[in-house]
C-alpha positions as CSV (number, residue, x, y, z in Angstrom):
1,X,16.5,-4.0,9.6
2,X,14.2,-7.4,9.3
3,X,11.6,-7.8,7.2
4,X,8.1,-8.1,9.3
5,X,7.1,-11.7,9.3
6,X,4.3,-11.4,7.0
7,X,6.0,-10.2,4.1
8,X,8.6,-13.3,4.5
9,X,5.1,-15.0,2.5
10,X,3.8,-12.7,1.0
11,X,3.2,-13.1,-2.9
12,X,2.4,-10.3,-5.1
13,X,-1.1,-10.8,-6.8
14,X,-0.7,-12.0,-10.3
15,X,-2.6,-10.5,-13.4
16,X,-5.1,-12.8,-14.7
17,X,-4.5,-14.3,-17.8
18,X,-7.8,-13.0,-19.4
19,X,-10.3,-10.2,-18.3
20,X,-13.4,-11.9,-16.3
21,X,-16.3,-12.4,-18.5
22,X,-18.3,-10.3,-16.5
23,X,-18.6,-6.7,-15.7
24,X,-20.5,-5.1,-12.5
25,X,-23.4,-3.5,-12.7
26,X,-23.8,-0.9,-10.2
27,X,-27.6,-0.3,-10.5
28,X,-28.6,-4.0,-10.4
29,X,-25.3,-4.4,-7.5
30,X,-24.7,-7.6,-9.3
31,X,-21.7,-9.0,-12.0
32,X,-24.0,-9.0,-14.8
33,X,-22.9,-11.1,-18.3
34,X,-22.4,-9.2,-21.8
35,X,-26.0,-10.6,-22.7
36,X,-27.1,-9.1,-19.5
37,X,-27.8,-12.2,-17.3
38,X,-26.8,-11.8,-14.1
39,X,-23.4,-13.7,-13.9
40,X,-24.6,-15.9,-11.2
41,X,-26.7,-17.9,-13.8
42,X,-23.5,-19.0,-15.9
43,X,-22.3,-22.5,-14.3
44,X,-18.6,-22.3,-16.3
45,X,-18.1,-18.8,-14.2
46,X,-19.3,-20.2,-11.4
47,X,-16.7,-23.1,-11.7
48,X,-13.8,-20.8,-12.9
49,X,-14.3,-17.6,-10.7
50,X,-14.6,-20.0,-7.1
51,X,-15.8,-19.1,-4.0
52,X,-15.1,-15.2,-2.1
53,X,-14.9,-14.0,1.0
54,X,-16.5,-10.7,2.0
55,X,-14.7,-8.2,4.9
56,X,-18.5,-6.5,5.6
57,X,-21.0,-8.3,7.9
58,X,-19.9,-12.0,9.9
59,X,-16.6,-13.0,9.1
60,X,-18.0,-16.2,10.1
61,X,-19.8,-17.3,6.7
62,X,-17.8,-17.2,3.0
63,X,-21.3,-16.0,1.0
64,X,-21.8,-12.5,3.3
C-alpha cells in the first residue's frame, strides 16, 4: 500500500531546545512574561518566537 502524498514530506515537529520564556495567561488571554509584562512588549521574543498563523477568523491575514 502507498503512502498518501502528504506524508512523503511530512517532518515530525521537533522539541525546542529550551522552554519559551513565556507562559499564557488565561485570564489576561495573553503570553504574559515571569515579571508579568505581557510578552508582546519583549523585542528579543518577538525576534526569536516569529510570526503565527491563526486557523479562527480570515485565513486571509497572519495576525487573526
Amino acid at each position: 500500500m502507498r503512502r498518501p502524498f502528504a506524508f512523503q514530506f511530512a517532518v515530525p515537529a521537533e522539541a525546542p531546545d529550551a522552554p519559551p520564556p513565556y507562559v499564557y495567561d488565561a485570564a489576561l488571554q495573553l503570553n504574559v512574561l515571569p515579571d508579568g509584562r505581557p510578552a508582546i512588549t519583549d523585542r528579543d521574543v518577538l525576534l526569536a518566537a516569529g510570526t503565527t498563523t491563526s486557523k479562527a477568523g480570515s485565513q486571509t491575514h497572519f495576525d487573526d
